[in-house]
Structure formats: structure tokens, C-alpha cells
Backbone bond lengths (Angstrom), bond angles and torsions (degrees), N, CA, C in turn:
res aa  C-N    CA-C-N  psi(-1)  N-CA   C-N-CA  omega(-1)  CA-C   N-CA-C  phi
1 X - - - 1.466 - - 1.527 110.48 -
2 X 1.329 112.51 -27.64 1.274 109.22 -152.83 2.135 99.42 -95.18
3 X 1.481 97.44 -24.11 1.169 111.46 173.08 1.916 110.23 -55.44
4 X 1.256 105.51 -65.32 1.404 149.12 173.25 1.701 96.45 -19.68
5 X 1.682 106.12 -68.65 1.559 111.22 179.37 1.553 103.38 -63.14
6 X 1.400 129.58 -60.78 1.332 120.86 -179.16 1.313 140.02 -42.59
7 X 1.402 98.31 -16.96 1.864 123.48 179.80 1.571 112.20 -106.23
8 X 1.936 115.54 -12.42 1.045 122.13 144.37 1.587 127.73 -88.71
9 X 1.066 122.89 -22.63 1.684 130.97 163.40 1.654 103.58 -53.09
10 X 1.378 116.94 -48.36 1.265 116.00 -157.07 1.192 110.61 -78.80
11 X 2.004 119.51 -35.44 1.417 110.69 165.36 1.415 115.72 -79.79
12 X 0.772 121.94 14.43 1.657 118.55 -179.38 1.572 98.03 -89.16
13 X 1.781 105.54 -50.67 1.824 101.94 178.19 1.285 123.11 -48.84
14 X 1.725 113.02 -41.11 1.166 120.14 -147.43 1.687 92.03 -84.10
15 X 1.759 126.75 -39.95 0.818 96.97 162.64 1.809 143.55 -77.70
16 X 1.278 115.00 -14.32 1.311 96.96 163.06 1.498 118.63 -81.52
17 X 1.453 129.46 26.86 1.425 137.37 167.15 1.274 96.58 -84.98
18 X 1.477 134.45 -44.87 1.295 158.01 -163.40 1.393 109.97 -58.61
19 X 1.819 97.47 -64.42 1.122 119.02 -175.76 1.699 111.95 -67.79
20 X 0.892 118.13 -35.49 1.580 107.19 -166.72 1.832 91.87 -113.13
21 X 1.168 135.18 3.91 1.386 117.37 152.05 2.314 112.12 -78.18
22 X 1.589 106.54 -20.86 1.581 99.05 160.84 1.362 120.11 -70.98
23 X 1.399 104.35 -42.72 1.404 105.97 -172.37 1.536 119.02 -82.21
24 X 1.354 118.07 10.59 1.377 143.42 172.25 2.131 87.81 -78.96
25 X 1.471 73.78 -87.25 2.296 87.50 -165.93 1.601 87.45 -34.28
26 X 1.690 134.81 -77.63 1.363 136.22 -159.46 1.745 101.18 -23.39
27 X 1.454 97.57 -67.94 1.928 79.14 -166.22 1.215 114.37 -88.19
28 X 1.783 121.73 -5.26 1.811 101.20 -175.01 1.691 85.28 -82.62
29 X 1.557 149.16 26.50 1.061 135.30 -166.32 1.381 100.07 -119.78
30 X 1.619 114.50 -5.43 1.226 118.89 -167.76 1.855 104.67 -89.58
31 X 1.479 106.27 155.71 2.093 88.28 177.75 1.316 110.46 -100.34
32 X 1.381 90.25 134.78 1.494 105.46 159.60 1.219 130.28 11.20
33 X 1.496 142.77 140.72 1.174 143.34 -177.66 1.725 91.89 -110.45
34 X 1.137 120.30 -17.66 1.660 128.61 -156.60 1.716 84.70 -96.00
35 X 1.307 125.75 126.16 1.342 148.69 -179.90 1.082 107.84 -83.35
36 X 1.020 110.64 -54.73 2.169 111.91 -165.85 1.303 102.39 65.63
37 X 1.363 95.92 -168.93 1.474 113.42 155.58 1.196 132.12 -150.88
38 X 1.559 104.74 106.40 1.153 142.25 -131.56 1.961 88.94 -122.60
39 X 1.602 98.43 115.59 1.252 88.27 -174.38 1.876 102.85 -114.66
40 X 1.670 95.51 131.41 1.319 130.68 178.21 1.699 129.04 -90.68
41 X 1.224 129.43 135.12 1.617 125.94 -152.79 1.579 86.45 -135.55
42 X 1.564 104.26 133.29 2.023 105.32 145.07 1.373 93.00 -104.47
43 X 1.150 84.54 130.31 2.127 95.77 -173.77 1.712 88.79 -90.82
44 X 1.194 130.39 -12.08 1.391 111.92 152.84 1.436 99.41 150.68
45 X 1.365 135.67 170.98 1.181 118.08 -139.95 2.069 95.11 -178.48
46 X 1.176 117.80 127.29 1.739 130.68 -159.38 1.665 96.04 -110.18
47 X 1.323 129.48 163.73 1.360 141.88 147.90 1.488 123.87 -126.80
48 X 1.217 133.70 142.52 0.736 140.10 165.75 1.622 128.88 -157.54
49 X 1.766 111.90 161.48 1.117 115.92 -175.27 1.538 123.71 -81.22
50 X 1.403 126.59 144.38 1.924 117.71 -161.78 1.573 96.38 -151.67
51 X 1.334 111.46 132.36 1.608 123.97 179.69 1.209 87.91 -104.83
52 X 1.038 109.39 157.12 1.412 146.35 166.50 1.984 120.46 -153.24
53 X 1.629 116.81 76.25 1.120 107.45 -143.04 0.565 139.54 48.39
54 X 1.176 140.14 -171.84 2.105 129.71 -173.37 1.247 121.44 -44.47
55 X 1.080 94.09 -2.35 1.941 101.10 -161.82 1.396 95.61 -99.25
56 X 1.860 116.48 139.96 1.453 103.41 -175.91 1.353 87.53 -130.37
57 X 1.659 115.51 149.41 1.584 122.62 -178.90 1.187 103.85 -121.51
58 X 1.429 122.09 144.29 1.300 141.13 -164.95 1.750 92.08 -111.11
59 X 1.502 114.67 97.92 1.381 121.43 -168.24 1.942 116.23 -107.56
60 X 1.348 99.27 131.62 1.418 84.77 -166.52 1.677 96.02 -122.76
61 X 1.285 123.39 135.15 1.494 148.12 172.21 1.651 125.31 -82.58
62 X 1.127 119.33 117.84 1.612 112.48 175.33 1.397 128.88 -135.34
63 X 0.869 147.97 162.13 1.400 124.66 150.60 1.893 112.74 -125.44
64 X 1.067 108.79 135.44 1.843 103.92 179.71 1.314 96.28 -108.29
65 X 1.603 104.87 153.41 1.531 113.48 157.23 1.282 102.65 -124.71
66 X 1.743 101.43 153.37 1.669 114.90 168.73 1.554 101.51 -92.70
67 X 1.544 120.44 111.46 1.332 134.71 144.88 1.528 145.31 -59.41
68 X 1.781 98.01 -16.18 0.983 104.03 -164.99 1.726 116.85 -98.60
69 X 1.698 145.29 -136.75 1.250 119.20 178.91 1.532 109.73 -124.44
70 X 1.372 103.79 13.72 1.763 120.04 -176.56 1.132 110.38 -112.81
71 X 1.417 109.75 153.78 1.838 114.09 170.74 1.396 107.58 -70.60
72 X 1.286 122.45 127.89 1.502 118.50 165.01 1.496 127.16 -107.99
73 X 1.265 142.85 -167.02 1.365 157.29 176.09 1.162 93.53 -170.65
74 X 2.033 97.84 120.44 1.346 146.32 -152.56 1.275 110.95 -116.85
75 X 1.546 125.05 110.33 1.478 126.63 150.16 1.022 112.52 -110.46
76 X 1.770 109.09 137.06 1.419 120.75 163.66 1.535 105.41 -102.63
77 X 1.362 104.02 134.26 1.402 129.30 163.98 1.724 118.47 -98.61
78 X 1.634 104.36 116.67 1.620 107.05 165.63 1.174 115.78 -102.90
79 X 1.562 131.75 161.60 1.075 128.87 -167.03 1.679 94.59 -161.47
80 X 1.292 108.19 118.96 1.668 113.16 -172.61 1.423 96.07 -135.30
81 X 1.834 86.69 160.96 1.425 115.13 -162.98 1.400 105.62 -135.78
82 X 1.387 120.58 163.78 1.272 102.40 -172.14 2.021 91.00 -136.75
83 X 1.714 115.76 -141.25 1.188 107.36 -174.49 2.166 118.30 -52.18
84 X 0.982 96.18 137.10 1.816 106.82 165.08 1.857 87.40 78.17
85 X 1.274 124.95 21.58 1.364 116.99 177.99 1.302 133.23 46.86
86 X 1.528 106.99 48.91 1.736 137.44 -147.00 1.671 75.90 -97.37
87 X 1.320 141.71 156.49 1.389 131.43 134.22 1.346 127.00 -81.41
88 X 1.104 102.20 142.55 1.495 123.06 178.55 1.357 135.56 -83.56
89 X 1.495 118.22 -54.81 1.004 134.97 162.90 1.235 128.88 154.33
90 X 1.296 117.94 152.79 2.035 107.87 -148.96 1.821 93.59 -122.58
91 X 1.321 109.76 176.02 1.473 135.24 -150.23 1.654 103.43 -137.77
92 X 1.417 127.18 162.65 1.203 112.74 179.76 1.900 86.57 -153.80
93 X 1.560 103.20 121.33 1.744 86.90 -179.05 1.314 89.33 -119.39
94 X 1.563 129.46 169.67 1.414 136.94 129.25 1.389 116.14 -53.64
95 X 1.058 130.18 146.62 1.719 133.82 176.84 2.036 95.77 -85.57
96 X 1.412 106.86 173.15 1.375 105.85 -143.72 1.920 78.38 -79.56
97 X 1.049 149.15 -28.87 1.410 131.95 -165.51 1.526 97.95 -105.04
98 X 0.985 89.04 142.44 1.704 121.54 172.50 1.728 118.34 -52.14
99 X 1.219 113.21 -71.56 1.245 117.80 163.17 1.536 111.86 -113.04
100 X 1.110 126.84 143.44 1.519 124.27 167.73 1.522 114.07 -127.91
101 X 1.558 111.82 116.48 1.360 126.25 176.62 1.562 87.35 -65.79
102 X 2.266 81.13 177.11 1.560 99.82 -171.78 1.540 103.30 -83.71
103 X 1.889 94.21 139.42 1.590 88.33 -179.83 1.225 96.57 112.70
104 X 1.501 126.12 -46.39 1.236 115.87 -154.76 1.910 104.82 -85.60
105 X 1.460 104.03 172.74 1.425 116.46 -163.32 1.744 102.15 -124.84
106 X 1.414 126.08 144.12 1.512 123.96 174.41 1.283 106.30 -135.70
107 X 1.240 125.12 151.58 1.591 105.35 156.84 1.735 103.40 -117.68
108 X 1.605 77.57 -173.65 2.086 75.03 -164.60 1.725 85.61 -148.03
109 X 1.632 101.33 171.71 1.718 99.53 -171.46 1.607 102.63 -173.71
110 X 1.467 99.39 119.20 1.686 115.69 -169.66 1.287 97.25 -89.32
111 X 1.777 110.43 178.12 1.810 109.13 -175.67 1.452 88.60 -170.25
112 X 1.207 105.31 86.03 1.720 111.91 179.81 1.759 109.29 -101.39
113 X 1.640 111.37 108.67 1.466 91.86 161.34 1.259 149.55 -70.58
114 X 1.778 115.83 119.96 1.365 113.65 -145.86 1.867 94.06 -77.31
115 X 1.572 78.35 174.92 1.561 89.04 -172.80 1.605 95.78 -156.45
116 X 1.143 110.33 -20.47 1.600 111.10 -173.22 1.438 117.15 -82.61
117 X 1.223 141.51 164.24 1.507 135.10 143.43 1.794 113.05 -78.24
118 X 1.234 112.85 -14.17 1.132 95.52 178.09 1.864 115.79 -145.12
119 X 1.463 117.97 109.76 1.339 113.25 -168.55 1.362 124.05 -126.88
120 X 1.462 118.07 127.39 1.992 108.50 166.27 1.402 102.05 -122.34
121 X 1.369 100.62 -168.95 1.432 110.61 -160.52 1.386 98.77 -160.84
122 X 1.866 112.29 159.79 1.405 119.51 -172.74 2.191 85.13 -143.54
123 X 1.305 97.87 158.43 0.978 117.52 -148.13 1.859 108.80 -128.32
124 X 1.352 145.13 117.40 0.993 134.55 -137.73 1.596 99.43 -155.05
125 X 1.207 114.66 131.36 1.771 107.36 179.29 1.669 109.35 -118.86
126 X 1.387 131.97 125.06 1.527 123.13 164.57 1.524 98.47 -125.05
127 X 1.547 98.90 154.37 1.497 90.92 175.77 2.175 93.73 -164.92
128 X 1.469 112.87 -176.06 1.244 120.48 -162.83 1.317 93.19 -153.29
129 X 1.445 96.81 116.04 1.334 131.71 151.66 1.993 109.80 -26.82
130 X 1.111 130.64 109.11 1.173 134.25 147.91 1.348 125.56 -134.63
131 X 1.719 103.46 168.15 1.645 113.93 -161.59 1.624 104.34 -93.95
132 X 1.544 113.25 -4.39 1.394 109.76 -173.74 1.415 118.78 -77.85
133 X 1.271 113.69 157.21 1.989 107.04 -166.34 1.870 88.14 -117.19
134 X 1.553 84.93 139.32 1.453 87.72 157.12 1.472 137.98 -14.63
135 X 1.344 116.26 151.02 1.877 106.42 173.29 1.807 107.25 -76.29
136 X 1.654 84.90 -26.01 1.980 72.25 -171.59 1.752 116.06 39.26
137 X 1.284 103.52 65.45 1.945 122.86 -170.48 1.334 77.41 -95.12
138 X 1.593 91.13 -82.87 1.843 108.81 -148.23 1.582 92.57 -74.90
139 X 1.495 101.32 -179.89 1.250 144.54 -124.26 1.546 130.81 -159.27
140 X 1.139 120.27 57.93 2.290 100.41 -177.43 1.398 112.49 -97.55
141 X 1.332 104.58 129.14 1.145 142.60 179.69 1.107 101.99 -102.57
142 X 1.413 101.66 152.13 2.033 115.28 151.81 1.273 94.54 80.63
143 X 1.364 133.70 22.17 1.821 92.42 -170.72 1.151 129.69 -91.62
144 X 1.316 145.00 170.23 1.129 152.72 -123.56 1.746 122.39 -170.07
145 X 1.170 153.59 74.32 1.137 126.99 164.39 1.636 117.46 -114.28
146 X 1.727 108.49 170.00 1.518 132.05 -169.87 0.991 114.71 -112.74
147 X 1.350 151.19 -153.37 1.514 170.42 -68.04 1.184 135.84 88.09
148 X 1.296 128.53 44.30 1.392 128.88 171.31 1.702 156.15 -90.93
149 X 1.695 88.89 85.36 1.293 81.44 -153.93 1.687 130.10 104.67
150 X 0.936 130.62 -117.69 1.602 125.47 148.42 1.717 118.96 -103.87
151 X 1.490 102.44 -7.68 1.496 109.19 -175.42 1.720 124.17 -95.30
152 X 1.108 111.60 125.35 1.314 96.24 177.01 1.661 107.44 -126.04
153 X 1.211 107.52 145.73 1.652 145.11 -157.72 1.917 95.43 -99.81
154 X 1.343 98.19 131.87 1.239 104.44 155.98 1.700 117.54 -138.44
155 X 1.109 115.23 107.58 1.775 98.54 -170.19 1.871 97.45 -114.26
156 X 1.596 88.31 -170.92 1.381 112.31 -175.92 1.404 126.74 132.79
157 X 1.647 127.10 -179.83 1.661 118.00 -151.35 1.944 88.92 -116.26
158 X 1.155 86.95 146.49 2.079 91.60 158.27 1.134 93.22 -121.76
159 X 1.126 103.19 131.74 1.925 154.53 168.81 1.486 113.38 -65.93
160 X 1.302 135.50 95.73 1.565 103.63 -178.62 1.477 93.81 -107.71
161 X 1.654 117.18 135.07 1.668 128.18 -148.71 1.476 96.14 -107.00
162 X 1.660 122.64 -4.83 1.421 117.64 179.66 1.740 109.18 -103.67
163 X 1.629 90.20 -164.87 1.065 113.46 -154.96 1.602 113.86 -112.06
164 X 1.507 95.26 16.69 1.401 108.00 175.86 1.386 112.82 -155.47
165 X 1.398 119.13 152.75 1.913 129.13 -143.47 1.950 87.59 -86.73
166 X 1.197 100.88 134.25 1.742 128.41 174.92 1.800 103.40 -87.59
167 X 1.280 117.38 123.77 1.397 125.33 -167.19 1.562 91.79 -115.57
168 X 1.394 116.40 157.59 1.464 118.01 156.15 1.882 115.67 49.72
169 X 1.210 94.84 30.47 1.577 105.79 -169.73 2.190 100.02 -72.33
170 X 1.461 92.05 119.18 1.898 84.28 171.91 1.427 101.90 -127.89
171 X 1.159 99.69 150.50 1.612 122.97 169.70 1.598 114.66 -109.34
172 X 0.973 116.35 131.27 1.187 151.39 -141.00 1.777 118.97 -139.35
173 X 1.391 118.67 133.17 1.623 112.09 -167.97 1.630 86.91 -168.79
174 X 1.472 84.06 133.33 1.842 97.92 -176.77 1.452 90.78 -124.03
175 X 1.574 94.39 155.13 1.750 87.84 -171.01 1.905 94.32 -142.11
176 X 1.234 112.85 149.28 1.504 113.68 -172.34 2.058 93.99 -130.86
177 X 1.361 92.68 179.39 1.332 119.05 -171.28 1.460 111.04 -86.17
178 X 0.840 126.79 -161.71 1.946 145.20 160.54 1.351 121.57 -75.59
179 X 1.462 106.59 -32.23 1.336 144.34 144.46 1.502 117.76 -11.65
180 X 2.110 90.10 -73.02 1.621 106.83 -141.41 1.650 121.04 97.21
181 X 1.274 90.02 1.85 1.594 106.04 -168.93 1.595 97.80 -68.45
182 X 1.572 139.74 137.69 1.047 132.03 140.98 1.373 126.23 -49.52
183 X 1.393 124.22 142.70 1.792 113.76 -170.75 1.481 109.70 -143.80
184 X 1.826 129.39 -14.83 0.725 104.81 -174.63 1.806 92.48 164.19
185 X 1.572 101.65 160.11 1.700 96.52 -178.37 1.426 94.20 -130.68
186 X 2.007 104.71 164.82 1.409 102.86 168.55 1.348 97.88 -152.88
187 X 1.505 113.83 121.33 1.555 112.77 174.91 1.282 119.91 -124.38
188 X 1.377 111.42 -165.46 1.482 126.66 -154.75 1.565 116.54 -132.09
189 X 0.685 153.52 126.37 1.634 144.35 170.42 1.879 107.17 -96.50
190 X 1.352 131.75 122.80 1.111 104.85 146.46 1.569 107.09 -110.25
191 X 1.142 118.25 156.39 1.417 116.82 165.16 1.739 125.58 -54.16
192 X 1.312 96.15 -47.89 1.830 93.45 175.32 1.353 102.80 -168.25
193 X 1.252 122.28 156.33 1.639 132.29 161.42 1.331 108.34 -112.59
194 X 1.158 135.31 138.71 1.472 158.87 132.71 1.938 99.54 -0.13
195 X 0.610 105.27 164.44 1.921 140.23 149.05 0.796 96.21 -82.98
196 X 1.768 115.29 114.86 1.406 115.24 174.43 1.979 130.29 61.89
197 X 1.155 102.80 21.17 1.482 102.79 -161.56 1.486 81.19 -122.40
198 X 1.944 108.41 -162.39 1.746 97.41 -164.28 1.772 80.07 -164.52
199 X 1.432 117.92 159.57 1.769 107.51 -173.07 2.121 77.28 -163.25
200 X 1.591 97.78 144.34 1.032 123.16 -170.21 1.568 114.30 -92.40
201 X 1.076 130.34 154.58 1.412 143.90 -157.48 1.410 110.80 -159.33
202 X 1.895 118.02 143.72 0.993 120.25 -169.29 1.508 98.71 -162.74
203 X 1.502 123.03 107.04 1.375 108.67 -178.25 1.651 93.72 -118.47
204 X 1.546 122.10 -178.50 1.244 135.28 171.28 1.792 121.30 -149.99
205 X 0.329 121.24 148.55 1.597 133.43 -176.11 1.916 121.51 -134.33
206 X 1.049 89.60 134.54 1.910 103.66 -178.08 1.628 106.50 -75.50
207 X 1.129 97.86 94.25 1.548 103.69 -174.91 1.795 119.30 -95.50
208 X 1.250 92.92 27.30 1.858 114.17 -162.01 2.173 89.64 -58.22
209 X 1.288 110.31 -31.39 1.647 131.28 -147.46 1.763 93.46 -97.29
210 X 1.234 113.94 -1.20 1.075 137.71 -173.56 2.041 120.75 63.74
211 X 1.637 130.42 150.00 1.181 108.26 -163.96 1.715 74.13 -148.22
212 X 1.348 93.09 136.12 1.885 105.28 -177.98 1.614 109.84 -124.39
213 X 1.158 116.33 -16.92 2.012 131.89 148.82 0.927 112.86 -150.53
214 X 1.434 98.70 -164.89 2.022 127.31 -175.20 1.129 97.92 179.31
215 X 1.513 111.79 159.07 0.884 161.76 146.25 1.751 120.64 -82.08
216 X 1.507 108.60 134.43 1.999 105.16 -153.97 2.209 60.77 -148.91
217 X 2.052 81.76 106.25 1.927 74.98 144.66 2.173 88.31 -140.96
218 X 1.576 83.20 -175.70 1.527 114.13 -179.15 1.612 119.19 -142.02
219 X 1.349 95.09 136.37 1.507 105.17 -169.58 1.783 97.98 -132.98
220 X 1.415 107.68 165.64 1.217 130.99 -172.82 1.526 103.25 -129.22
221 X 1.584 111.83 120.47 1.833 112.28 -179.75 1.657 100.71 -59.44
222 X 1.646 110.31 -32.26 1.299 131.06 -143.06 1.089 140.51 -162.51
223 X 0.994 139.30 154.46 1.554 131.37 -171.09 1.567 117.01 -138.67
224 X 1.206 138.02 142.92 1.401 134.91 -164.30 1.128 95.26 -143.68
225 X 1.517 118.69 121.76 1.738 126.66 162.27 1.423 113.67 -86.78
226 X 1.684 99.44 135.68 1.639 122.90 -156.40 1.700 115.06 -91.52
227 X 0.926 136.94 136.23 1.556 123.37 -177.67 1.542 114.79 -33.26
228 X 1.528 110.54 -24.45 1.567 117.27 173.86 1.414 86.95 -38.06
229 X 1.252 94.07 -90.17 1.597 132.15 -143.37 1.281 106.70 -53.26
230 X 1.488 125.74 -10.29 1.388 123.98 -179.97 1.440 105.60 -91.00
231 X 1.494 120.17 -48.98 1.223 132.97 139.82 1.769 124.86 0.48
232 X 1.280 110.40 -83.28 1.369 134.69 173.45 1.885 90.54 -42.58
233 X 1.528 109.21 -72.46 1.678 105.60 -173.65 1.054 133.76 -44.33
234 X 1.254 115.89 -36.32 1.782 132.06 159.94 1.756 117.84 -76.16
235 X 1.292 81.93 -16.15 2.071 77.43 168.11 1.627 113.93 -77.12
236 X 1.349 107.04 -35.35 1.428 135.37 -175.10 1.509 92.44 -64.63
237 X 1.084 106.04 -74.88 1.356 118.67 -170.24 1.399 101.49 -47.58
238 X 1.305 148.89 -54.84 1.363 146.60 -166.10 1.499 119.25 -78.11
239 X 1.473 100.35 -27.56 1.585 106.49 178.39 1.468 85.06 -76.91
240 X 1.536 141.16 -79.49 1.257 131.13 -153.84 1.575 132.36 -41.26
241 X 1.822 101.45 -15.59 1.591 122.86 -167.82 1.618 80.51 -90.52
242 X 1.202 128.56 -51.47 1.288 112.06 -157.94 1.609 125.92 -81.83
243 X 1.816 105.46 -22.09 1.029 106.93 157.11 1.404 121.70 -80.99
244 X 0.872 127.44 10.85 1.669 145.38 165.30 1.896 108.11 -68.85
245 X 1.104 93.18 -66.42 1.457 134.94 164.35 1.497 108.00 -20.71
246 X 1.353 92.02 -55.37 2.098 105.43 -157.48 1.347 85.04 -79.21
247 X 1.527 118.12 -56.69 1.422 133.24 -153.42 1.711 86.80 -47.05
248 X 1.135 130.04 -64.62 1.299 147.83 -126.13 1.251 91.26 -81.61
249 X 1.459 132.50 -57.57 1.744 144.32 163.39 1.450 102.13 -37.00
250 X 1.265 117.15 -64.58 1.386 107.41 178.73 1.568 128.23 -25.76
251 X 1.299 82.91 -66.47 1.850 101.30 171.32 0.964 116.71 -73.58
252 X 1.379 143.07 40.17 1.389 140.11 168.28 1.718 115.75 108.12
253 X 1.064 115.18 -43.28 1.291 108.18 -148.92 1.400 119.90 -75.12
């Protein structure tokens, strides 16, 4: 009996060791309520009109950078107007990366169905300070671009370096002038990459307006843990109960 309680004391610790080392990561993973001031840039930003069958979308292009010395999470807010500059009604997106360190650059991209003959728009950034770092999953390799003509090609593979399957993965390439001028985006959708697997990409852009860089990022909608990786967690988990275990014998119990 007396064994019995000691081998129940010990899983009871180990799970609230369990329990409050998740619920530790859950909220220090959450951002900041503390704002700062954290200074944010649209390095410049295009519109244009896009059919899609009858249906025509009034599409707007941007790219932001974080200037400031904290990780942030970025919303852009649009807000359009139509004749006599009446408002119409505004949009609220995430920009294409999740968190963006300092330095770093995102772009972002609205899709309003038009209805008006005549439309502008104003452009608005909020965002929150957090301590969480990038996934740093994916990966481009191989890359490659051409010149053909007025078109230029950028290809190559994303790598995903973990241990769990990448969903909704897009690639993404902003391209500027001689300038520095922002001019325009071109992306990619793949549906998913493997754990550990790698999927190829190839975008192009009309560079007739002329294009002197870019910017090539990649984002993940999502992430899915693989029987690996569940695997690996319960190994963790079982070695730590048992060296728990020894520890605990040692000392008497």
C-alpha cells in the first residue's frame, strides 16, 4: 500500500510538471500587451484591377518593414472611398509573415470586389510587440533567376527542416525599381510540404517597367505534427517520468 501511494505521488508530480511547463510556453508565446514604440514602414504599395470571371477585384499590393528593435505582429488596415470621397468600407489583413523581426520586410495583399466606377484607398498599420521568434520551418534553396524578354523568372525548392508537415505554404517576391520604388508582387501557393521533404517554385514578373531587385520570402498558413513528431514527444515524455522515477528511488521512495 504504502509503495502504491508513492508511485501515485510521483505521477501526480510529474504530471503537474507537465502541466504547468505547457502552460508556461502557451502564454510566454502569447504577444505582448506592452506596445512600445516600435517603428513600422509601407515601403510602398500598387493597385490594381483583376477578373476572375465576371467577377472583377479591386486588388491592392504592399510591402511593410519592421524598423524598429522588437519582434512584431502586423495588421494592415484599408479603408476605401468611392465618388465625392464618401467611405465605403475597410478590410483588415495580416501581412504575409507571422512575426517580423527588426529589419525584417513582409508583404501583404487585399481583394475587394469592385462594384464602383470610381475607387481610392488609405492605408493603416497596427501591430503588438511580441517575444515569439519566427518558425524558421521553411527553407529556399537552389535559386535561380532569368530575363526573357520583358519577363523575368525566379525559381527554386522550399526545404521544410522540421519535424512536422507545412500546410498552405506561399512564396512570395516583391520587386522594386532603380528607384527602390515598390512595383509589384508575384506568388506561389503550394498546398503542403512533407516533414522533411522539399516542393519546387517558379514565379515571373513583367519587368517591361523595369525591375533592379526583390525580395523572395515564404510563409506557412500552418503546421501539422507527423506521427514522427508525436513519437519523439512521448519519448521525451517517458524518459523524463523515468528519470524522475530513479531520482525519486534514490531518495528513499
Amino acid at each position: 500500500m504504502l509503495m502504491k501511494r508513492k508511485t501515485l505521488s510521483v505521477i501526480l508530480i510529474v504530471v503537474a510538471i507537465v502541466v504547468a511547463t505547457l502552460v508556461y510556453y502557451y502564454y510566454t508565446s502569447l504577444p505582448s500587451t506592452s506596445i512600445g514604440e516600435a517603428s513600422l514602414q509601407i515601403l510602398g504599395h500598387t493597385s490594381h484591377v483583376m477578373s476572375s470571371g465576371t467577377v472583377e477585384f479591386f486588388v491592392i499590393e504592399g510591402v511593410v518593414k519592421n524598423n524598429s528593435t522588437a519582434n512584431v505582429r502586423v495588421n494592415v488596415t484599408a479603408t476605401y472611398y468611392g465618388a465625392e470621397n464618401v467611405t465605403l468600407d475597410s478590410q483588415i489583413n495580416k501581412v504575409e509573415l507571422d512575426v517580423l523581426k527588426p529589419g525584417q520586410k513582409s508583404p501583404f495583399v487585399f481583394y475587394r470586389v469592385l462594384h464602383e466606377l470610381e475607387i481610392t484607398y488609405k492605408l493603416n498599420l497596427s501591430y503588438v510587440q511580441t517575444s515569439e521568434q519566427p518558425a524558421d520551418v521553411l527553407e529556399l534553396v537552389d535559386l535561380a533567376n532569368q530575363t526573357e524578354g520583358n519577363d523575368f523568372t525566379i525559381s527554386g525548392r522550399v526545404v521544410n527542416k522540421r519535424i512536422f508537415d507545412a500546410r498552405s505554404v506561399r512564396v512570395v517576391c516583391a520587386y522594386y525599381d532603380g528607384n527602390g520604388t515598390f512595383v509589384g508582387l508575384s506568388r506561389q501557393l503550394i498546398t503542403s510540404i512533407d516533414a522533411g521533404g522539399s516542393a519546387e517554385f517558379e514565379l515571373s514578373m513583367d519587368v517591361s517597367g523595369g525591375i533592379s531587385s526583390y525580395d523572395l520570402m515564404v510563409s506557412a498558413g500552418g503546421y501539422e505534427y507527423t506521427s514522427i513528431a508525436n513519437y519523439v514527444l512521448l519519448s521525451v515524455l517517458i524518459l523524463a517520468f523515468l528519470g524522475f522515477v530513479i531520482f525519486m528511488k534514490r531518495r528513499g521512495w
